[in-house]
C-alpha positions as CSV (number, residue, x, y, z in Angstrom):
1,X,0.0,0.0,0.0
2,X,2.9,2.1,0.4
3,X,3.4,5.4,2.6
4,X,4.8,5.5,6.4
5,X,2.6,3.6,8.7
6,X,0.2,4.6,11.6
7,X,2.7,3.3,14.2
8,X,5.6,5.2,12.2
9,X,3.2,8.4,12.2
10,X,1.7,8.3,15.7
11,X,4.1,5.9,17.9
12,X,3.8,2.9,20.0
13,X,0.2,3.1,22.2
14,X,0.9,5.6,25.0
15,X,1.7,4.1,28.2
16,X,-1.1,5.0,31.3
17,X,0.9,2.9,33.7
18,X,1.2,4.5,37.0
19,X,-0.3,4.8,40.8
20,X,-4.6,4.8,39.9
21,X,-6.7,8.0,40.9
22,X,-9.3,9.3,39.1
23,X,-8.0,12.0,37.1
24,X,-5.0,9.7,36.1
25,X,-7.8,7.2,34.7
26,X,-9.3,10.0,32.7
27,X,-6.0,11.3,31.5
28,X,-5.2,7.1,30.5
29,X,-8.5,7.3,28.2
30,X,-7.7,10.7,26.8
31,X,-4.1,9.6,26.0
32,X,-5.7,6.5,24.4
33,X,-8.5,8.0,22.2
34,X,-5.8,11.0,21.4
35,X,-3.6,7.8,20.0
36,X,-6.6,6.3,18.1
37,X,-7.5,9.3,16.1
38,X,-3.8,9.9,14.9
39,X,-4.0,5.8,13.9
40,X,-7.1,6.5,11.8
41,X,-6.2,10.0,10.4
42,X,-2.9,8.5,9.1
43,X,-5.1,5.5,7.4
44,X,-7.6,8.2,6.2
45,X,-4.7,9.9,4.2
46,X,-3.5,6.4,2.6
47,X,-6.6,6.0,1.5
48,X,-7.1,9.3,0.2
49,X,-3.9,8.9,-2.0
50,X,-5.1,5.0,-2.8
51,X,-9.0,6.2,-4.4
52,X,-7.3,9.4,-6.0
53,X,-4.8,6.9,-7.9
54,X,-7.6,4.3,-8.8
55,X,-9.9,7.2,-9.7
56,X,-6.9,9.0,-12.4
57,X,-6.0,5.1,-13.7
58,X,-9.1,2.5,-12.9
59,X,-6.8,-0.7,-13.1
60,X,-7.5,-3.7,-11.0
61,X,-4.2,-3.2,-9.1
62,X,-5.0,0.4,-8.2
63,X,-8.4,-1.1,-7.1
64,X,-6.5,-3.6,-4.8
65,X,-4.1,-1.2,-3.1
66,X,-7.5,1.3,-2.6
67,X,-9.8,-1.7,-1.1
68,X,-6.7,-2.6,1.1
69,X,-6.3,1.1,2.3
70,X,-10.1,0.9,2.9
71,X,-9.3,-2.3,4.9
72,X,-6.6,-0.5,7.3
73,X,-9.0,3.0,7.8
74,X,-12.0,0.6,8.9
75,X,-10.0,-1.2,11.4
76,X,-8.7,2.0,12.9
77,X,-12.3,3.1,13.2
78,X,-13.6,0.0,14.4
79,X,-11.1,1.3,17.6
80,X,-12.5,4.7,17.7
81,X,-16.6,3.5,18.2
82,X,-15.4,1.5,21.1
83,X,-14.1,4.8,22.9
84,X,-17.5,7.2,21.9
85,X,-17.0,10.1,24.2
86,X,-16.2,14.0,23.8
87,X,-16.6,15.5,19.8
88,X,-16.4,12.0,18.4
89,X,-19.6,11.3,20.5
90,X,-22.9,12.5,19.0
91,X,-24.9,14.3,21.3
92,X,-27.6,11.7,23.0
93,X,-24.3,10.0,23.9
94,X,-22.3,12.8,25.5
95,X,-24.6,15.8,25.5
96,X,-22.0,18.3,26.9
97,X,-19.4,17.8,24.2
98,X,-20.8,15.7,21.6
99,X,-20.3,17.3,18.2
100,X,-21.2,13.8,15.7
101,X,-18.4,13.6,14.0
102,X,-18.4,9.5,14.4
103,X,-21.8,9.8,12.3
104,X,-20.4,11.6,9.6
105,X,-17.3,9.2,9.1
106,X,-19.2,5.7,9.8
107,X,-23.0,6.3,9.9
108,X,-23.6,2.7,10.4
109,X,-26.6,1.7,11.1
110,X,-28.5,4.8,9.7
111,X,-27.0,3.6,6.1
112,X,-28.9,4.3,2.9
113,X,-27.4,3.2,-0.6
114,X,-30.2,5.7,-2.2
115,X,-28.6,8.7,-0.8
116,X,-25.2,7.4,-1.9
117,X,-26.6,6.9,-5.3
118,X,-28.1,10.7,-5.5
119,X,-25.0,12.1,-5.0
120,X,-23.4,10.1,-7.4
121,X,-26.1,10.4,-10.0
122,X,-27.1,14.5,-9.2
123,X,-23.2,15.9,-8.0
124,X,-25.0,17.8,-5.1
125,X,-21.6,17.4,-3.0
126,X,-19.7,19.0,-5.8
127,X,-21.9,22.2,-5.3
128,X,-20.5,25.6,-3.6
129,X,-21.7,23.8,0.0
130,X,-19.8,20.9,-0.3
131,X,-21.2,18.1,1.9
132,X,-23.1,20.5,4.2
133,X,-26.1,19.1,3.0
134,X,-25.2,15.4,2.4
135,X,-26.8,13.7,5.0
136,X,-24.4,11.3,7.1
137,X,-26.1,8.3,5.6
138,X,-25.0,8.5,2.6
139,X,-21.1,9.6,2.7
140,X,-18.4,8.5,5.1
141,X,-16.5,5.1,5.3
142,X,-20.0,3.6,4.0
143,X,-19.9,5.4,0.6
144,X,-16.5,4.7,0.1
145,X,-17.3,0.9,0.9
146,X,-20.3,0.9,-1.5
147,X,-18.1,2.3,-4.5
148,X,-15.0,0.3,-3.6
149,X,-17.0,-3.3,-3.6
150,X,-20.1,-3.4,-5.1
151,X,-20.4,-2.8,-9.1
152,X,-24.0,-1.6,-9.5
153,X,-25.7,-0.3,-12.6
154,X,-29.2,0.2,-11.5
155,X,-30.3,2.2,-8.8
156,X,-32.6,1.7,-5.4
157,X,-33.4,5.2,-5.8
158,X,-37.4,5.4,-6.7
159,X,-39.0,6.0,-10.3
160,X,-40.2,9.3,-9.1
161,X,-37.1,10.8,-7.6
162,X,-34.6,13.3,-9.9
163,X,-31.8,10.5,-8.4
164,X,-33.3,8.2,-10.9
165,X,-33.6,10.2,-13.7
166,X,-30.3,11.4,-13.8
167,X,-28.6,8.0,-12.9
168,X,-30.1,6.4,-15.8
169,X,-29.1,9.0,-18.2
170,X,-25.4,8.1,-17.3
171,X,-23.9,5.8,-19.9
172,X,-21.7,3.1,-17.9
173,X,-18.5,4.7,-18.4
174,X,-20.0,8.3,-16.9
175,X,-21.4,6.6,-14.0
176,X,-18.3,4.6,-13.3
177,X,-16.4,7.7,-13.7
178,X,-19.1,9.8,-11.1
179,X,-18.1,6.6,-8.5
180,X,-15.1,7.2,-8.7
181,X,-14.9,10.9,-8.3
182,X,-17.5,10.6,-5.5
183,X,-15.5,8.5,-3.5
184,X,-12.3,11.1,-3.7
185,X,-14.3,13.5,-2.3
186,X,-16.2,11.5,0.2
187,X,-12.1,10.6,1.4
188,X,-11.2,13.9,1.4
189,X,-14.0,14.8,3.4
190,X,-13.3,12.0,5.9
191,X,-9.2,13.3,5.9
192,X,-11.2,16.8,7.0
193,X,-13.1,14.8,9.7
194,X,-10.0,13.0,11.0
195,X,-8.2,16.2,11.1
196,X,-10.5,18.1,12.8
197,X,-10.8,15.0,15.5
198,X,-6.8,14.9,15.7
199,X,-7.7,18.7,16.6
200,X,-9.6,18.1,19.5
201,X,-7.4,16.0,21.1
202,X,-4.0,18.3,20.0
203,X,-2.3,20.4,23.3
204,X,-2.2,23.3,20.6
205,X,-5.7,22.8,19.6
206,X,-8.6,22.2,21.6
207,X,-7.0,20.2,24.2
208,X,-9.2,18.5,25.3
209,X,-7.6,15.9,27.5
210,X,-7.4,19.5,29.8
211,X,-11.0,20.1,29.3
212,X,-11.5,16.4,30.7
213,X,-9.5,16.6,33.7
214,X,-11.0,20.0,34.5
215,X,-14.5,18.5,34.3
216,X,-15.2,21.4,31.8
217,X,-19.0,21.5,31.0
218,X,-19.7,18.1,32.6
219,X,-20.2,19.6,36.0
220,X,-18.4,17.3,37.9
221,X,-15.5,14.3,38.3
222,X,-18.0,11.8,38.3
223,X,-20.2,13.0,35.7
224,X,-17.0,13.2,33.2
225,X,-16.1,9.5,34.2
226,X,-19.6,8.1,33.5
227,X,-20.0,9.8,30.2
228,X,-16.5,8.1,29.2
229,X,-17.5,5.1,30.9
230,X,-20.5,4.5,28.6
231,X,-18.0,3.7,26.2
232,X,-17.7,0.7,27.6
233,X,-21.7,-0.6,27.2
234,X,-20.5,-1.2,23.3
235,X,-20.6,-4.8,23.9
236,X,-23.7,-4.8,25.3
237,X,-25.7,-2.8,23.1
238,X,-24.2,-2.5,19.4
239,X,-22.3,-6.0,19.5
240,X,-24.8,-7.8,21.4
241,X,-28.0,-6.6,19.9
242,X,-27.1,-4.6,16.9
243,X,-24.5,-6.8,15.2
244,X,-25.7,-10.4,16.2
245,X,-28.8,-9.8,17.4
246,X,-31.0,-9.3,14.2
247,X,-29.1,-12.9,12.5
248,X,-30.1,-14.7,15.7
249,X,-33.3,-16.2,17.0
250,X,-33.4,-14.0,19.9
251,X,-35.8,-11.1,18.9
252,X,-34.3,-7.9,18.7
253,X,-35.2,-4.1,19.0
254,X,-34.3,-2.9,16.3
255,X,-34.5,-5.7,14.2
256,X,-34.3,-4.5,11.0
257,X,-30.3,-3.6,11.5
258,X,-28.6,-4.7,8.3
259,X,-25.0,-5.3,8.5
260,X,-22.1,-2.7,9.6
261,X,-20.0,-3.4,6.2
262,X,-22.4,-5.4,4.2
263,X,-20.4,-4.8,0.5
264,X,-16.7,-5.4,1.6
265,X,-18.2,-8.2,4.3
266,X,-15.7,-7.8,7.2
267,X,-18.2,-7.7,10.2
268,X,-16.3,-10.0,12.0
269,X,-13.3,-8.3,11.6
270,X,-14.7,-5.2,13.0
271,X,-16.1,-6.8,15.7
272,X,-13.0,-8.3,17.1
273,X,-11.2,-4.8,17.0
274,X,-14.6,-3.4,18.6
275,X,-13.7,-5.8,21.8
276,X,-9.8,-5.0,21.9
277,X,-10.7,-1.2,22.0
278,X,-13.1,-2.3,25.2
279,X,-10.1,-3.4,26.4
280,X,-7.4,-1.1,26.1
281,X,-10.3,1.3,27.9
282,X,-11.1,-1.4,30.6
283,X,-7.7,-2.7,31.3
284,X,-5.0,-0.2,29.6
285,X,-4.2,1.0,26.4
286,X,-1.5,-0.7,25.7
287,X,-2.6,-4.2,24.9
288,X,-4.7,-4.4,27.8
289,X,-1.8,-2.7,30.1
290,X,-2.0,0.7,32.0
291,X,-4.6,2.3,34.3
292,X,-8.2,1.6,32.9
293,X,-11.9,1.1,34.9
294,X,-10.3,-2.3,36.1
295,X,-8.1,-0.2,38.6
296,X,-11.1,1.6,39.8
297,X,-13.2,-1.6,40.9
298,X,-10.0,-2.3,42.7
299,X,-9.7,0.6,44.5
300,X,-13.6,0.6,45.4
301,X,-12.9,-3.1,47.0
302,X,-14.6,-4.8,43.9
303,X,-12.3,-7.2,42.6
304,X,-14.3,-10.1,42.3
305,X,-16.7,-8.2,39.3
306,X,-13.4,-7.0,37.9
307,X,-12.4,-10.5,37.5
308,X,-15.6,-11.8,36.5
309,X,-15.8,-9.5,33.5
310,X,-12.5,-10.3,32.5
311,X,-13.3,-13.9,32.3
312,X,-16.6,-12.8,30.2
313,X,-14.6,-10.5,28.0
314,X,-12.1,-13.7,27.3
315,X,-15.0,-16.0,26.7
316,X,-16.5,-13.0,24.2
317,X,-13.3,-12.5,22.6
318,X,-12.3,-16.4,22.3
319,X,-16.2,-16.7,20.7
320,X,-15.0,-13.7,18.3
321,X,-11.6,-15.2,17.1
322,X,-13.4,-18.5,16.1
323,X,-16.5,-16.6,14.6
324,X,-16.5,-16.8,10.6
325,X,-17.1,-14.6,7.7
326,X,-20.1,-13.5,9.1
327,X,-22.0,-13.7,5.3
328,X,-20.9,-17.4,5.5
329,X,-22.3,-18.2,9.6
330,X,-25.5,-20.0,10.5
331,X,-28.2,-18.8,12.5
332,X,-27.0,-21.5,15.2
333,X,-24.0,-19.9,15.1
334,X,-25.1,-16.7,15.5
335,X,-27.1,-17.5,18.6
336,X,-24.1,-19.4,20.2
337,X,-21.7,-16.1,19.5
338,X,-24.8,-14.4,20.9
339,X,-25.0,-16.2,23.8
340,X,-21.2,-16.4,24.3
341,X,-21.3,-12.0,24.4
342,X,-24.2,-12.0,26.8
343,X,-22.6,-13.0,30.0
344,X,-20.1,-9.5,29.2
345,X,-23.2,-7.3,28.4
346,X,-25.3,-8.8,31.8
347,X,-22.4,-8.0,33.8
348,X,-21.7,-4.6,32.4
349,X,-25.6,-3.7,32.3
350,X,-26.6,-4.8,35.7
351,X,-23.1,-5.0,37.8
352,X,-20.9,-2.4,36.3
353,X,-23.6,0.6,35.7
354,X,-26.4,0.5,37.4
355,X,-27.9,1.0,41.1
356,X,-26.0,-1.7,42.3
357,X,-22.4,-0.5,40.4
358,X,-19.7,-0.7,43.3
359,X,-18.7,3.0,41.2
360,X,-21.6,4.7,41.2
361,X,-22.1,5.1,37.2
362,X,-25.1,5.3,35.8
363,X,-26.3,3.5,32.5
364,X,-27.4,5.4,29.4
365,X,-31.0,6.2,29.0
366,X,-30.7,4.1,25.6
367,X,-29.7,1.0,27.9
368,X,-32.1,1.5,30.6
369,X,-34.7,0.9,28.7
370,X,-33.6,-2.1,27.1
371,X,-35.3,-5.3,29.0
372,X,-33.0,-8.2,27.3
């Protein structure tokens, strides 16, 4: 793929290790999500470079080296939605700081192929306003995905919208051509996106690492630790019941969740970097080393829940590791993965959050109301 490497851009995963105390676990998650967004702005800017290349010479081996690229951004994200807190956060999650900028580079699940195929077909993003009016579901890492891996020439787009008008008017060549050029742009945007995230997190930007350890709009220490904390109710609520849930027999609200990468079909791939990002938050970010929530329960005296989750998280990420191509699994195989996950999301729902959590955190209003 070529170009210097996130580790040769960004370093070796900071190390939080150290005597625990609150503020030193939020300036260990800080560190950590600051490290994360360098990884994926560095993979953002290969693959800007890779779909600018296929896009001026269409060859099957400029195809490769962009789908690959593709590859390496999506597995950096897949780190970042484990760690959903501050601008990355949209607002319902983290309603102090919360800017959406996770929506606008993977908008999975509110994913539309229709409003990827308007701006291809109609050029709106190419207008004076740039994407300021493309909605989220329809640009991002999905986009880029859907142009990359699928090799459509009819549209879902209705009969009666201008989308479908002007897609059908494109000879196959033109509308190749408009994929292509869509895609650069959708990149770019995302390289904007990952910038402006790097931003955030920059001691000559926004800093916010300082914001965090000053409690700055969250009111108080406790309030700042349980908004990052909900970070940690991925497993529970998008693995559990948004990624396995609606291919198993257990219902599931919502049901109708399609997949998270349903053209390039590495849902199983993002999965298991989903549960290594729980752990660099839980346990450290360095491979599961350094302060993390796991220092906290032993401060607060509850070591035998820290040790039960990490024997749920191992059973969850041995059940991941053996998983297959998701496209390729059965439904009794989706319901054993489910039920290999649940024992982690019980435990985080009702003994980590919650009015009996030995920490005092809250769950999210999303989770309360969830009865499974």
């Amino acid at each position: 793929m070529g170009g210097s490497s996130a580790v040769e851009i960004c370093g070796e995963a900071p190390d939080t290790s150290g005597a625990f105390s609150k503020k030193a676990l939020l300036a260990a998650a800080a560190d950590c999500s600051a490290y994360q967004a360098c990884g994926f702005r560095a993979a953002a800017v290969v693959l800007q470079r890779e779909l600018k290349g296929w896009a001026e010479d269409p060859s099957g081996e400029n195809l490769g080296r962009a789908r690959a690229a593709y590859d390496n951004a999506m597995n950096e994200w897949s780190s970042i939605e484990g760690l959903q807190f501050g601008p990355v956060a949209d607002g319902p999650v983290d309603e102090y700081h919360g800017r959406g900028i996770r929506t606008k580079i993977h908008p999975w699940p509110s994913t539309n192929r229709c409003n990827v195929e308007t701006q291809i077909s109609t050029q709106e993003y190419a207008s004076a306003d740039g994407f300021k009016y493309v909605p989220p579901s329809g640009r991002g890492l999905f986009a880029i995905e859907y142009v990359l891996f699928t090799n459509y020439s009819d549209t879902v787009c209705a009969a009666n919208q201008q989308a479908y008008a002007d897609w059908n008017a494109l000879s196959s060549s033109e509308l190749a051509a408009a994929k292509r050029s869509y895609a650069v742009a959708v990149a770019s945007d995302v390289v904007r996106l990952a910038d402006t995230l790097v931003g955030v997190w920059a001691p000559d930007g926004e800093n916010f690492k300082a914001k965090l350890l000053a409690f700055d709009g969250y009111g108080s220490e406790q309030e700042t630790l349980n908004i990052v904390a909900w970070s940690l109710i991925y497993p529970e609520a998008e693995i559990k019941d948004w990624k396995l849930g609606p291919f198993s027999t257990v219902p599931v609200t919502p049901a109708s969740i399609g997949p998270e990468t349903p053209y390039s079909l590495r849902g199983i791939e993002n999965l298991r970097v989903n549960l290594r990002a729980f752990e660099m938050l839980f346990w450290g970010c360095r491979g599961g080393e350094g302060l993390g929530f796991d220092d906290w329960l032993t401060e607060a005296g509850a070591a035998d829940l820290r040790d039960d989750i990490r024997a749920a998280y191992e059973q969850a990420a041995l059940a991941a590791d053996a998983f297959p191509a998701m496209q390729d699994a059965t439904t009794a195989e989706f319901d054993d993965f489910y039920r290999a996950i649940k024992p982690l999301a019980d435990l985080l729902k009702s003994s980590f959050f919650g009015s009996g959590s030995p920490l005092n955190l809250k769950l999210p209003a999303s989770a309360g109301s969830d009865t499974d």
